[in-house]
DRENDO-1510 file (C-alpha; in Angstrom, 1 decimal, always signed):
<recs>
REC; n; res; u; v; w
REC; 1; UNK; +127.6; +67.0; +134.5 .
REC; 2; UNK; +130.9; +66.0; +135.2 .
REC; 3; UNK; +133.8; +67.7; +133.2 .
REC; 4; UNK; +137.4; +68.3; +133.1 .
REC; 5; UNK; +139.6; +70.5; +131.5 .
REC; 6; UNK; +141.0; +69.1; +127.9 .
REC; 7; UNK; +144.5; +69.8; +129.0 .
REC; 8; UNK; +144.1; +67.5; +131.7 .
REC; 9; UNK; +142.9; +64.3; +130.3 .
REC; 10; UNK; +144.9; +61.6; +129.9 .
REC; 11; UNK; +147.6; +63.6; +132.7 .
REC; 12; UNK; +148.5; +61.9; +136.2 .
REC; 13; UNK; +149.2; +64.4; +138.5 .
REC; 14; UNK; +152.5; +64.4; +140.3 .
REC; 15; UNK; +151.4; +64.3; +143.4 .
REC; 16; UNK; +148.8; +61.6; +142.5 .
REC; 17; UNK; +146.1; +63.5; +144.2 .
REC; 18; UNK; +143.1; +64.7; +141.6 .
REC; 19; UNK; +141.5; +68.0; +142.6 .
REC; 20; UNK; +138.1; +67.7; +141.8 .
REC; 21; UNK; +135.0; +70.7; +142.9 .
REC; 22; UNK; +131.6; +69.9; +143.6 .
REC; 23; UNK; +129.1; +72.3; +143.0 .
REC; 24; UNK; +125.5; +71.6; +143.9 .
REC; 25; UNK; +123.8; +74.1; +141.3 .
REC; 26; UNK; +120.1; +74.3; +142.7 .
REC; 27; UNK; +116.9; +72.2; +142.5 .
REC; 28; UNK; +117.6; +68.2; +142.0 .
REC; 29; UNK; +121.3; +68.8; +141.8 .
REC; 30; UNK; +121.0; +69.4; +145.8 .
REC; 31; UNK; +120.3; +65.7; +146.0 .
REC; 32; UNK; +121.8; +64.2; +142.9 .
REC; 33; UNK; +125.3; +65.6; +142.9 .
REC; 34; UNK; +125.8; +63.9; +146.5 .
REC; 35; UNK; +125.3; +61.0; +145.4 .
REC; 36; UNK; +126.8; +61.4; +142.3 .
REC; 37; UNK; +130.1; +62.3; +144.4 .
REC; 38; UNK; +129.6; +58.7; +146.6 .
REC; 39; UNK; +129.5; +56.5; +143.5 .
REC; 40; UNK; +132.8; +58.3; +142.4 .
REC; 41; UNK; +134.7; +58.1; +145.9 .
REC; 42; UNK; +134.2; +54.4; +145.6 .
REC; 43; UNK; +135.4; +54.0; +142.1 .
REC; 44; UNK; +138.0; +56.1; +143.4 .
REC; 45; UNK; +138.6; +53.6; +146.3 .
REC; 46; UNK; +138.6; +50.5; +143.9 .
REC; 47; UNK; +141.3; +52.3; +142.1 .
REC; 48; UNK; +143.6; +53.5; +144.2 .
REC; 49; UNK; +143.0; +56.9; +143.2 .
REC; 50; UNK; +143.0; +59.6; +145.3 .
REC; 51; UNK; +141.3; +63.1; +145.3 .
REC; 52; UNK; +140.4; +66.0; +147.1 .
REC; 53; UNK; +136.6; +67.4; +146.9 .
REC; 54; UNK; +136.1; +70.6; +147.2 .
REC; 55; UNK; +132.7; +72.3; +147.8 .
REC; 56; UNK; +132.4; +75.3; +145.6 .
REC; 57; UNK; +129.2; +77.7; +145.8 .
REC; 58; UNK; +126.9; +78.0; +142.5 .
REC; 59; UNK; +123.6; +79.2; +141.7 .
REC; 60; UNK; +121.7; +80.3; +144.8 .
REC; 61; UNK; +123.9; +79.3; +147.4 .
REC; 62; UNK; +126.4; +81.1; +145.8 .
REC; 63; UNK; +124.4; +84.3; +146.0 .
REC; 64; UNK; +123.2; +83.7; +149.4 .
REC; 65; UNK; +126.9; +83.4; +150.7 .
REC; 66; UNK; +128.8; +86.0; +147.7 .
REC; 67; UNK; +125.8; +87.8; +146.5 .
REC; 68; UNK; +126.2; +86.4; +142.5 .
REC; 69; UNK; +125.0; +83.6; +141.2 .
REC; 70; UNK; +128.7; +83.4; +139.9 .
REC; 71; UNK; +130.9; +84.0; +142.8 .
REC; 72; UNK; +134.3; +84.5; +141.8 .
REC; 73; UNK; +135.7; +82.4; +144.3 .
REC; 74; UNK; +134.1; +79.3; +142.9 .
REC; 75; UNK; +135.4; +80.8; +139.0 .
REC; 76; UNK; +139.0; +81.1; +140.5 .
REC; 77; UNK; +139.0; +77.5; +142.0 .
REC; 78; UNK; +137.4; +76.2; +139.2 .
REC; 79; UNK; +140.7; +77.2; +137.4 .
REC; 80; UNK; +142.8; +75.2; +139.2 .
REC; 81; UNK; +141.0; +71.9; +139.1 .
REC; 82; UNK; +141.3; +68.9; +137.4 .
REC; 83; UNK; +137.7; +68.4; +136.9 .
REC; 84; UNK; +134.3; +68.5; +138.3 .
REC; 85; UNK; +130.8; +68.1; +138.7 .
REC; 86; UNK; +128.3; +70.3; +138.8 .
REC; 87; UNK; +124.3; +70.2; +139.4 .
REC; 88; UNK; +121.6; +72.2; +137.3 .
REC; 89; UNK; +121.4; +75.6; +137.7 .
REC; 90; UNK; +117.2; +76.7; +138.2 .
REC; 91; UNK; +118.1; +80.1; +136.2 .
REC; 92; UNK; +114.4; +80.2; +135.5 .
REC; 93; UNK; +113.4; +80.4; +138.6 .
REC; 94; UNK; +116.2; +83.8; +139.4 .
REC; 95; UNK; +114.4; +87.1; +139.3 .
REC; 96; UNK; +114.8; +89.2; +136.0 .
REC; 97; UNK; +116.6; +92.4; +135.8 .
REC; 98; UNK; +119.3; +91.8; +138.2 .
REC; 99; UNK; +122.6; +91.1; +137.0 .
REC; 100; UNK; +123.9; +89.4; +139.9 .
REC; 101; UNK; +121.3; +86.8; +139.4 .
REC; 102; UNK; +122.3; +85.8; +135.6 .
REC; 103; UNK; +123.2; +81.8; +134.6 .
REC; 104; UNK; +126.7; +81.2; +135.5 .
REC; 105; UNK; +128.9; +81.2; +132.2 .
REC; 106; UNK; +130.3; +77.8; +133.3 .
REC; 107; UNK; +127.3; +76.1; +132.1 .
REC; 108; UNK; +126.7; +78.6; +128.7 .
REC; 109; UNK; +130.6; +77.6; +127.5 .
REC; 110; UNK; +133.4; +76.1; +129.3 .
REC; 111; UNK; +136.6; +75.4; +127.7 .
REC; 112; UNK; +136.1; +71.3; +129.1 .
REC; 113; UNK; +135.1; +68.2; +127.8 .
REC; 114; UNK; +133.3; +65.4; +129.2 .
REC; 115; UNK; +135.0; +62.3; +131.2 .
REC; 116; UNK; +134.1; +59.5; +128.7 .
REC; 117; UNK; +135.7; +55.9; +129.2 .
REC; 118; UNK; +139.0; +54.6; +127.8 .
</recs>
């Protein structure tokens, strides 16, 4: 899933530099998002365009490191960039009855759309 924030579509940053987090999420995503990131660093290349990647925790590694499944590190980054992508979560596979261990609210709603082609 790769999103970004409606209010940035269609905006070129001033510094030309996109911001753009990578989350993992569990299962598959641990090997698709990777790859998903190395097709867009060489669109990115063809383009000219430029962006920073930044690894954000979600899911498990997120509780290993932060002890939630939602660390509020990886909510308060999200905030301030101009898109990303993230893997599937395996909430079916967290144990019940633990709060910490609940599906990250960035993949129940998120206030983003979709990348779709112009």
């Amino acid at each position: 899933m790769i999103r970004v924030p409606q209010n940035s579509v269609g905006l070129i940053k001033e510094n030309g530099v996109l911001k753009i987090g990578v989350l993992l999420g569990d299962d598959i995503g641990l090997e698709v998002v990777p790859e998903a990131v190395k097709c867009m660093k060489a669109a990115a290349a063809k383009t000219g365009m430029q962006a920073e990647w930044i690894d954000l925790p979600i899911g498990k590694r997120g509780h290993e490191l932060h002890g939630d499944a939602s660390p509020k590190i990886t909510l308060e980054t999200l905030k301030t960039c101009d898109g990303w992508i993230c893997g599937p979560i395996g909430h079916n596979a967290y144990p019940r009855n633990d709060p910490t261990w609940v599906m990250p609210a960035l993949r129940r709603s998120s206030s983003s759309s979709p990348i779709s082609n112009r």
